[in-house]
SERO-4910 file (N, C-alpha, C, O; in steps of 0.05 Angstrom, whole numbers):
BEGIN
 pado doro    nc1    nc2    nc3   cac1   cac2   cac3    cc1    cc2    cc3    oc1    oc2    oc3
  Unk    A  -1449     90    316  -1470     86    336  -1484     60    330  -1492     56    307
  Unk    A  -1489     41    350  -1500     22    349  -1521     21    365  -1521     24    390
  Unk    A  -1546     14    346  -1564      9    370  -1594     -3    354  -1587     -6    330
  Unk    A  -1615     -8    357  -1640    -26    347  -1647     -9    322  -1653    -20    301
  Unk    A  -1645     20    326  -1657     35    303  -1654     20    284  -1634      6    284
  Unk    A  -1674     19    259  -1673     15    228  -1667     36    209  -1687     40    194
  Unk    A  -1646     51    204  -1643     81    205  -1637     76    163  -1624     60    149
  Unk    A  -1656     99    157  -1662    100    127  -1658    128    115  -1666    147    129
  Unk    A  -1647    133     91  -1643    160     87  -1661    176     88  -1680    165     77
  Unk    A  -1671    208     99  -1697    220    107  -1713    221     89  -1737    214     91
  Unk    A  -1699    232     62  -1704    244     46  -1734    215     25  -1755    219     13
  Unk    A  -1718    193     31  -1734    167     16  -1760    162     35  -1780    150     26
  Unk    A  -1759    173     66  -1781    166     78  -1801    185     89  -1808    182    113
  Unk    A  -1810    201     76  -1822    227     81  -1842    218     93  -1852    238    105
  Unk    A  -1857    197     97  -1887    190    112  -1871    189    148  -1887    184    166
  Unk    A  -1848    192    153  -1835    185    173  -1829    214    182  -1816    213    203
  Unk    A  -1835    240    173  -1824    268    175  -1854    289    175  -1872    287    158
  Unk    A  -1855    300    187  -1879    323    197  -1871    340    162  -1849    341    151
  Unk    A  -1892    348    155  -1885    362    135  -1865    387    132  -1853    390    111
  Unk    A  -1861    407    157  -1841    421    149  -1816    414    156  -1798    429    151
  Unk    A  -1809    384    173  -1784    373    162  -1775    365    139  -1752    366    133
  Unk    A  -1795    356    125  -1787    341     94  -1780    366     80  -1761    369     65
  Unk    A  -1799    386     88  -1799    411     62  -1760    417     69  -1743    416     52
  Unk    A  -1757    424    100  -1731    434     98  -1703    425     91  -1682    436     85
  Unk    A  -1708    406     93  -1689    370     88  -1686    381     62  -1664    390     55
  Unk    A  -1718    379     39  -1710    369     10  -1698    395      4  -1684    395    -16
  Unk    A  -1700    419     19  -1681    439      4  -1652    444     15  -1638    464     15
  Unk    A  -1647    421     23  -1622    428     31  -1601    409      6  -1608    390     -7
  Unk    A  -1579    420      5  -1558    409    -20  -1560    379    -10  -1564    372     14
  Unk    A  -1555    355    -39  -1564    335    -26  -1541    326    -17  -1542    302    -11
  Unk    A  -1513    339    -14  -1489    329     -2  -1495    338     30  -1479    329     47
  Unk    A  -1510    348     36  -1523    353     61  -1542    336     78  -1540    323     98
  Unk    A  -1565    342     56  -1583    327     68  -1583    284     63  -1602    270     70
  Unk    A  -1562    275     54  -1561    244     52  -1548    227     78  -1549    202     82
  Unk    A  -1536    248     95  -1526    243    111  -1546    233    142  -1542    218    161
  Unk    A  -1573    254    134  -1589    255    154  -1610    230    154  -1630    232    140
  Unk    A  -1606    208    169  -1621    181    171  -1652    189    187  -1656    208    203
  Unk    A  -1669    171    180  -1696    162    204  -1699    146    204  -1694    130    186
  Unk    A  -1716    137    237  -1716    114    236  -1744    111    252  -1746    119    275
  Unk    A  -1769     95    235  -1802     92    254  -1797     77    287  -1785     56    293
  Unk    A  -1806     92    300  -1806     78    328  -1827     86    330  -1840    100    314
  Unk    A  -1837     70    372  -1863     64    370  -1873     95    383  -1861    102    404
  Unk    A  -1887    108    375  -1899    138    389  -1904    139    413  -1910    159    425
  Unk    A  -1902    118    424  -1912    121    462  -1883    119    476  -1876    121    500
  Unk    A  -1868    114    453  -1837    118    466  -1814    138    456  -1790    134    453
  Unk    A  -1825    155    452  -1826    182    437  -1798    197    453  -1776    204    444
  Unk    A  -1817    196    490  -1800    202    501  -1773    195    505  -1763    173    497
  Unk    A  -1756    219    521  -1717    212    510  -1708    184    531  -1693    166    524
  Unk    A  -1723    185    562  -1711    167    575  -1720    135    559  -1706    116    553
  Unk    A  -1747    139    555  -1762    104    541  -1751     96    521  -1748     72    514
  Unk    A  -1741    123    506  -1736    113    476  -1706    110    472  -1699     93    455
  Unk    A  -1681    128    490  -1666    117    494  -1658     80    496  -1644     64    483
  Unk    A  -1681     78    527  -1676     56    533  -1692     29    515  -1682      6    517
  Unk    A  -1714     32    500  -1721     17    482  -1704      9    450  -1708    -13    440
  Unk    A  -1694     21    442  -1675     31    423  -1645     21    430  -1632      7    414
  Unk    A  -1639     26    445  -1606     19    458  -1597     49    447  -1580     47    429
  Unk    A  -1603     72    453  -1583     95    447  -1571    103    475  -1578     90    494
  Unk    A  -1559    115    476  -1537    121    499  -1553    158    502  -1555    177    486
  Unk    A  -1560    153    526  -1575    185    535  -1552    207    513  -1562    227    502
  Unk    A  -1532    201    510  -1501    217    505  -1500    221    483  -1482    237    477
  Unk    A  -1518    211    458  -1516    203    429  -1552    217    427  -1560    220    404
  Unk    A  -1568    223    445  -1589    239    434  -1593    268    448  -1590    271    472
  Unk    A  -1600    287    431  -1616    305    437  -1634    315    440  -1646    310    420
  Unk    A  -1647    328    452  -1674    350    458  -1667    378    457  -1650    392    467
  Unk    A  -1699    380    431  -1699    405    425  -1721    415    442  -1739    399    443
  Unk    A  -1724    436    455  -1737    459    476  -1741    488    458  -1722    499    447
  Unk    A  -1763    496    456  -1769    514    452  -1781    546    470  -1804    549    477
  Unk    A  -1762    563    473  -1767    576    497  -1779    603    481  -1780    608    458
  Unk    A  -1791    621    511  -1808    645    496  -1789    662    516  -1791    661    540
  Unk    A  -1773    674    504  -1760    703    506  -1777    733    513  -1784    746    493
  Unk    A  -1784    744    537  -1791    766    539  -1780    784    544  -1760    779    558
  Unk    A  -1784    810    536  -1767    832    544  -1790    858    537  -1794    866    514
  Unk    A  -1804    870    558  -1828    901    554  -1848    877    542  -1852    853    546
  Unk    A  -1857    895    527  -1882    871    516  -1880    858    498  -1901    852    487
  Unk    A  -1853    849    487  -1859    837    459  -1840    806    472  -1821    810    488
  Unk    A  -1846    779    463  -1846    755    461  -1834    740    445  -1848    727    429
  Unk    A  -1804    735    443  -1798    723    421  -1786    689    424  -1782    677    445
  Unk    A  -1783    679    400  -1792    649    410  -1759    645    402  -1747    664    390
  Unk    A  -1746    622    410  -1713    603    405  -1725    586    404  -1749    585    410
  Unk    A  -1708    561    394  -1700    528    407  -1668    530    416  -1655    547    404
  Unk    A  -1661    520    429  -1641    501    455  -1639    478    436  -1661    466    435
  Unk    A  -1626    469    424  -1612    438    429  -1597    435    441  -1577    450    440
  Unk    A  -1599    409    461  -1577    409    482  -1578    376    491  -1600    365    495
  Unk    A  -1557    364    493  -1555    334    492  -1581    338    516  -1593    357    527
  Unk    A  -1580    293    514  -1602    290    533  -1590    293    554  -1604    303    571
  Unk    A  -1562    285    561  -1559    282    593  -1553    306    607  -1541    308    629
  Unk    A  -1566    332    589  -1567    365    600  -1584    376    613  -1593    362    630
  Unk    A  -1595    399    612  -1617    405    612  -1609    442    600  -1586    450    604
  Unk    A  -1626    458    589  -1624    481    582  -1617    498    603  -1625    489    625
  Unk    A  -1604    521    604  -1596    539    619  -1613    560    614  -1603    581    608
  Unk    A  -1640    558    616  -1660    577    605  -1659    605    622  -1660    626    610
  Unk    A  -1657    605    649  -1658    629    657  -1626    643    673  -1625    660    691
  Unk    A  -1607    630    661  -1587    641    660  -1566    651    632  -1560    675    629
  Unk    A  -1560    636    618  -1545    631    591  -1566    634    563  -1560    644    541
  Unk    A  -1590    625    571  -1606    621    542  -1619    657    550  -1616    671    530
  Unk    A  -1628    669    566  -1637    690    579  -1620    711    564  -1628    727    547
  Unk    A  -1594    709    575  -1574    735    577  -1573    726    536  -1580    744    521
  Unk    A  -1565    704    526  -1559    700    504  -1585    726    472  -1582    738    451
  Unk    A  -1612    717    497  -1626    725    478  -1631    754    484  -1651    762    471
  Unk    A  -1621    771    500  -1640    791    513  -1656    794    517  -1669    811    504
  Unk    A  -1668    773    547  -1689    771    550  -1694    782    588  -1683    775    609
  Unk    A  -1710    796    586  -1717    800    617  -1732    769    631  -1734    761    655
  Unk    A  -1738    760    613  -1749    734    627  -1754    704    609  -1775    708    595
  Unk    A  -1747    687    606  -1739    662    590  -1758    640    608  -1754    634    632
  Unk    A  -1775    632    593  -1789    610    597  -1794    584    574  -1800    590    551
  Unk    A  -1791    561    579  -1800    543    560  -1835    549    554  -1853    551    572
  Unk    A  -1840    550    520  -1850    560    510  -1877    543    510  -1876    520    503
  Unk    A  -1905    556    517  -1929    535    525  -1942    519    501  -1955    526    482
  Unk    A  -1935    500    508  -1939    474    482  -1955    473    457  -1948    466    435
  Unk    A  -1982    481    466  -2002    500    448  -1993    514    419  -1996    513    394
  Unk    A  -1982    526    439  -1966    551    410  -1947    541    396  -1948    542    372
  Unk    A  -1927    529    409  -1909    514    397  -1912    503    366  -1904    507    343
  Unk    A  -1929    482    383  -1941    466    362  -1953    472    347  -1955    455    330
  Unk    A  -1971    502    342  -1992    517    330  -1964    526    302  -1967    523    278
  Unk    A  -1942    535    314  -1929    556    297  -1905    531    284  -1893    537    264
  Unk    A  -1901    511    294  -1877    483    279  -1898    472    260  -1893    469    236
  Unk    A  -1917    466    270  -1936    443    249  -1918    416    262  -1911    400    245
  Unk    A  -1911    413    286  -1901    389    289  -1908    375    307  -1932    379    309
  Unk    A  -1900    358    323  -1916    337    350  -1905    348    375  -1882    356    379
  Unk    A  -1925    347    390  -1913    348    422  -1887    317    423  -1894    295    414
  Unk    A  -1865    319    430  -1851    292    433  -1830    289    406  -1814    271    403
  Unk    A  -1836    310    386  -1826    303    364  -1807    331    357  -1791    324    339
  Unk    A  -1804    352    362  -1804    378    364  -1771    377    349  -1760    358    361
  Unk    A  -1756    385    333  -1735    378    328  -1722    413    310  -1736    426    295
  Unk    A  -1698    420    316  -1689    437    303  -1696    452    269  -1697    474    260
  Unk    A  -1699    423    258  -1701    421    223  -1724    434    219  -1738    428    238
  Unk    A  -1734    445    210  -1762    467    195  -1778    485    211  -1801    494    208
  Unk    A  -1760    488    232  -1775    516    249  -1778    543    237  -1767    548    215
  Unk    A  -1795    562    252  -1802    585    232  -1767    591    227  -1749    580    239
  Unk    A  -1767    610    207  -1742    622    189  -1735    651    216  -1715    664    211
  Unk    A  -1745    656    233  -1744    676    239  -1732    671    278  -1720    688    291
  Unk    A  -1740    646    289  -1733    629    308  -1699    631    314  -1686    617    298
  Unk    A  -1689    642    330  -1656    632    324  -1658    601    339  -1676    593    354
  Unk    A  -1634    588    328  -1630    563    344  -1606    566    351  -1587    575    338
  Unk    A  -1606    555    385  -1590    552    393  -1571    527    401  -1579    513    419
  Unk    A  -1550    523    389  -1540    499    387  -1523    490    410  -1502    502    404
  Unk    A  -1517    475    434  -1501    470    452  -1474    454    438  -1473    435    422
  Unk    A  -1453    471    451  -1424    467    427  -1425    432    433  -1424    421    412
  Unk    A  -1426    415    453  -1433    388    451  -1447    374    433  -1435    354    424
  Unk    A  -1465    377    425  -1484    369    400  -1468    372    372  -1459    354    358
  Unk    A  -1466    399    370  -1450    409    349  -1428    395    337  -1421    393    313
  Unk    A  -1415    383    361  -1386    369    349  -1388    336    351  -1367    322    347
  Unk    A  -1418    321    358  -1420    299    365  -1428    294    332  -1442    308    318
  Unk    A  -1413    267    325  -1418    249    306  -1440    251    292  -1438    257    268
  Unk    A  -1467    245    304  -1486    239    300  -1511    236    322  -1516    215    333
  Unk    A  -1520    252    325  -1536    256    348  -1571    242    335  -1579    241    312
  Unk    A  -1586    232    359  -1612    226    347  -1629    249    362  -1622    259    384
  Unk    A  -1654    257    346  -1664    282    350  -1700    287    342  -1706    274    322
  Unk    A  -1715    297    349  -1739    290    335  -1742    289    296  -1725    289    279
  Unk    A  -1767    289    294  -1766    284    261  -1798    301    261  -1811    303    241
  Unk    A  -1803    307    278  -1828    327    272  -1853    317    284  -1873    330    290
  Unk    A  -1847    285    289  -1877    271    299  -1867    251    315  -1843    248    317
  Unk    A  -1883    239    327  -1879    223    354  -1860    195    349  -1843    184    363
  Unk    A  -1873    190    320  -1864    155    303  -1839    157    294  -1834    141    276
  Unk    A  -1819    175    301  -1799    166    292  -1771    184    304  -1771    202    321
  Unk    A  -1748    175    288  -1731    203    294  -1707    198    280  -1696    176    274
  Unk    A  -1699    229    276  -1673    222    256  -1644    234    268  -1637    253    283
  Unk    A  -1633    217    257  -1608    221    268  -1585    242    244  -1586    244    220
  Unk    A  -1572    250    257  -1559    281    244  -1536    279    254  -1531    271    277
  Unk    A  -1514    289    233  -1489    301    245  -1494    319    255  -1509    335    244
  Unk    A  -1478    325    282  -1484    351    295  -1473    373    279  -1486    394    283
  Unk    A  -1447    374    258  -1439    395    251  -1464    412    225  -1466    433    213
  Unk    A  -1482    384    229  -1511    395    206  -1520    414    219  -1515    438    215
  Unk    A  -1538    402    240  -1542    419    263  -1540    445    268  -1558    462    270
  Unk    A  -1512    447    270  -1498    474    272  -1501    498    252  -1500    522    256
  Unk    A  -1506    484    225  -1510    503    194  -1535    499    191  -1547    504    170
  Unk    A  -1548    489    213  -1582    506    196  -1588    540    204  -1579    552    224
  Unk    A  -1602    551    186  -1607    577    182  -1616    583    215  -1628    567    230
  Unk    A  -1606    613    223  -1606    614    253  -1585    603    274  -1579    610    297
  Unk    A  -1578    584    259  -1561    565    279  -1540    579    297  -1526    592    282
  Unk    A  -1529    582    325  -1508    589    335  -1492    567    355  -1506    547    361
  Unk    A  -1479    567    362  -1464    546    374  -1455    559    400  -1441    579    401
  Unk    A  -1464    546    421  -1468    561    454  -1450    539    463  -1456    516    461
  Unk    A  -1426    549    475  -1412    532    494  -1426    529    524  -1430    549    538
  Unk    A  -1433    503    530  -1443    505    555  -1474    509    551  -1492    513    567
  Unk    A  -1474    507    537  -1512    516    537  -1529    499    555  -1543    508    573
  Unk    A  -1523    468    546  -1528    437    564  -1508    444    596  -1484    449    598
  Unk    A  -1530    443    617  -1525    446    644  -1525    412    646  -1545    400    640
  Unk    A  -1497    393    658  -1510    382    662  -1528    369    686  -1528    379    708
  Unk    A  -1543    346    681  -1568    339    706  -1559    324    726  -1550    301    729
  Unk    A  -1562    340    737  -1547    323    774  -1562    305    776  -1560    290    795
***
């Protein structure tokens, strides 16, 4: 992948990582975790279309992570969706039936962020609660190197998708990414 990023191993730039990314990173084997780059960008370009296009990444080479709230009677349970950018989640069909959920909504930002310790704009698979499943779109999963949040607005790291796939929770959803007409 070529593109403007200044991309540095995660693990050396922890002022670049929300704290429970660094924590989950440093416990991962370091034949794992050396693979996983970051790189500081500017926080007002956080977002996937600006920062795509500021950056030179290819919509196709990043992902977004979505955090949805699973209902079913009265109890509320939370996922993430990774699903390339040029997708969008299949929240109330595929992510729905996947979780047993009577009703699947993206999850209100507030809380999100209350329960990651991480940024609105920054939201990324790596150090979500232990109890969260993630859901991985089989596209991501088998892509090279995908770029993805890092926990906070200033930056983002880029990951093999097959990492991706082996974090705790992780499942691999064919089709998960609908893509955007």
């Amino acid at each position: 992948m070529t593109t403007a990023l200044d991309l540095h191993p995660a693990l050396t730039r922890p002022e670049l990582l929300a704290e429970p990314v660094a924590r989950a990173l440093a416990g991962w084997p370091p034949a794992s975790a050396e693979p996983v780059k970051v790189a500081a960008i500017d926080p007002e370009l956080a977002d996937t279309a600006a920062f795509c296009d500021r950056y030179d990444v290819a919509p196709a080479d990043s992902a977004n992570c979505v955090v949805i709230a699973a209902k079913r009677g009265g109890t509320v349970g939370y996922a993430a969706c990774v699903i390339a950018a040029t997708t969008r989640a299949d929240v109330n069909g595929l992510v729905r039936r996947r979780l047993d959920a009577r009703k699947a909504s993206f999850a209100p930002v507030d809380m999100v962020l209350a329960a990651t310790g991480m940024e609105y704009g920054g939201i990324t698979p790596i150090g979500l609660p232990a109890d969260w499943p993630v859901l991985i779109d089989a596209a991501v999963a088998a892509h090279p190197g995908v770029v993805v949040g890092s926990g906070i607005r200033g930056s983002k790291l880029w990951v093999p998708g097959r990492l991706l796939a082996e974090l705790p929770g992780a499942e691999v959803v064919p089709d998960l990414g609908v893509p955007i007409a």
